[in-house]
N, C-alpha and C positions, 0 to 999 in steps of 0.2 A: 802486373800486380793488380789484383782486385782491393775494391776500397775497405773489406773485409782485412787488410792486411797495413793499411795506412796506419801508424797509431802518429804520436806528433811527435814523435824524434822524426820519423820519416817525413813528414808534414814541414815541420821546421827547415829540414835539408831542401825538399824542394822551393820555398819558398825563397831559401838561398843564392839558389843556386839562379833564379829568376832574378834575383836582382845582380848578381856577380856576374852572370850574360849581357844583363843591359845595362850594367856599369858599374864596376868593383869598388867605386869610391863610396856611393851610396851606402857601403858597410863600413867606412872611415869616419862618417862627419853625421850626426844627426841633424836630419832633414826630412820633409815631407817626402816619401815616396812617391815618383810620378806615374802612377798606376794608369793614368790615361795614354799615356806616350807608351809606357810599356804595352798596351794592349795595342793601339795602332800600328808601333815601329816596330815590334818582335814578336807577334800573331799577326801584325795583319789584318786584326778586326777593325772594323767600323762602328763606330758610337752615332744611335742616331736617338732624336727625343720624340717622343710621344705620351698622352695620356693611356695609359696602358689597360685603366680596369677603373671604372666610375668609382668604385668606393676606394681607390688607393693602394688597395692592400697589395698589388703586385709593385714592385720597386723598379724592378731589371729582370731582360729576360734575352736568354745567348741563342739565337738561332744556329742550329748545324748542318739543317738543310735548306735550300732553296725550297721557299713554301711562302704559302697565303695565310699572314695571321693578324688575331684580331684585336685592332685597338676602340680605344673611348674617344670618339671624335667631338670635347667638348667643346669647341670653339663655337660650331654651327649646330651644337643639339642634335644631331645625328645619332647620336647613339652609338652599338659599333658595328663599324666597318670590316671588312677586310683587306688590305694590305700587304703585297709582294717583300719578301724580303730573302734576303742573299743571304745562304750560310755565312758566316763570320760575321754576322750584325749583332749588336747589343745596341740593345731598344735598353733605355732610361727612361723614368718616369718625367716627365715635363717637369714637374714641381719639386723636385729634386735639380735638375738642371738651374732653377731659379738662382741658387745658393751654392755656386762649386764650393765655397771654402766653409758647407755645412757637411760634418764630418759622416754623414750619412750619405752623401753622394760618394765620396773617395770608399767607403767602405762596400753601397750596391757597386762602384765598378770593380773592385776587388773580391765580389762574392761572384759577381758573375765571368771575370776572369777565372778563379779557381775553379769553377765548372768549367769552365773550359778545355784548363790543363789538367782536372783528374776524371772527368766524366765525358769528355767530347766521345766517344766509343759508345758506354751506355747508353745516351742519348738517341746516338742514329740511329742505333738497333730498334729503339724502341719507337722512331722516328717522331720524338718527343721534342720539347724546348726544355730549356732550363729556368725556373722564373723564382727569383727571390721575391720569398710571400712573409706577411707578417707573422703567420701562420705556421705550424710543422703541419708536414704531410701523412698521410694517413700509414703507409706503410714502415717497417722495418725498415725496411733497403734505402725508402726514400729520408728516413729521419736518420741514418748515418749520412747518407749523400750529404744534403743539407749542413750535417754538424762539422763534417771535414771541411765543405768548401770554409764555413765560417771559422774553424781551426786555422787552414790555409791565408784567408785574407787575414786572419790575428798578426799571425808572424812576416807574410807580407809587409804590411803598413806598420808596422810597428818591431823593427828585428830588435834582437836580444843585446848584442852588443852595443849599439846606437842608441837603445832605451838608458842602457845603463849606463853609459855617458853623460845622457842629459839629465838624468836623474842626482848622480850627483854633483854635475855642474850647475844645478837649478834649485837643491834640495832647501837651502834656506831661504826659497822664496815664500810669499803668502800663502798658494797652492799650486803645490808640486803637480797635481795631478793635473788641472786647468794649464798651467804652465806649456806640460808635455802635450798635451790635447794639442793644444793652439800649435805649439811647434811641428808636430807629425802632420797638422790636417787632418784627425781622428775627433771621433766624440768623444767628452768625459766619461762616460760609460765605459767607452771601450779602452782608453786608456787606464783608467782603474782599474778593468779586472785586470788588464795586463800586468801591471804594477804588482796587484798582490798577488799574479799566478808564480812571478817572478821574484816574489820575497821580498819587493821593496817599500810595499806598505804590510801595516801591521794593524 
């Protein structure tokens, strides 16, 4: 299936089916999703940290082949470097590591996990990386890539049934939305749109 064919029913299922592989209860009980352990214990990939790009704006980035790439060696002013790394690495930004339970680290390892599992093919062809940027990228091709993987980690970190559990098991609280954030390990940002793509806010 080319990504031309993804829409989010299909999106949603895979995202399922990832957590029903790493463990079927994860769809019974809301709870953070352990998207770090998923990527380690069920790819195989490696989380490593680095300052990625002097201005930040690269988050995470999935290596698919054994190659030389290049980080921000802020520590010593260096400037950057070049750096060995193994297919199946995911480079995280240092500053994002600071704060695992800031909902933006749990989300770059879930954008760069779904590249992974819908784009690892395209990538080697192209013998490219995959790098969550603040930014869209300039192409067609590349602004659907992008928009799935971040469809994919939606439904990921946050599935359908488990939201809607906590939701109304929390609904009379001060905010519902804050509430679910803190619970999932997601940002209020991304817990909101969820909330309203899913008709439970109005």
């Amino acid at each position: 299936m080319n990504f031309y064919q993804r829409n989010d029913y299909t999106l949603e299922n895979i995202a399922r089916r990832i957590i029903l592989e790493y463990d079927p209860s994860l769809l019974h009980t809301p709870a953070p999703i352990p998207v770090e352990a998923i990527m380690e214990q069920k790819y195989d990939l490696t989380i490593v940290y680095h300052h990625i790009r002097k201005n930040g704006r690269v988050l995470g980035e999935t290596i698919f082949e054994d190659c030389m790439t290049p980080i921000y060696e802020r520590k010593n002013r260096e400037g950057y470097k070049l750096i060995p790394a193994d297919a199946g690495t995911v480079i995280i930004d240092s500053r994002l590591a600071k704060n695992k339970k800031d909902g933006r680290y749990n989300w770059t390892c879930g954008h760069e996990l779904s590249h992974y599992v819908l784009d690892k093919n395209y990538f080697m062809e192209l013998g490219e990386t995959a790098a969550m940027t603040k930014v869209l990228r300039s192409s067609d091709t590349d602004r659907r890539i992008e928009y799935q993987a971040n469809r994919l980690t939606n439904y990921l970190l946050m599935p359908k049934g488990t939201i809607k559990m906590a939701f109304y098991a929390n609904r009379q609280s001060d905010n519902v939305t804050v509430a679910l954030s803190e619970l999932f390990k997601v940002s209020e940002e991304a817990m909101g749109y969820r909330l309203e793509e899913m008709g439970l806010l109005y």
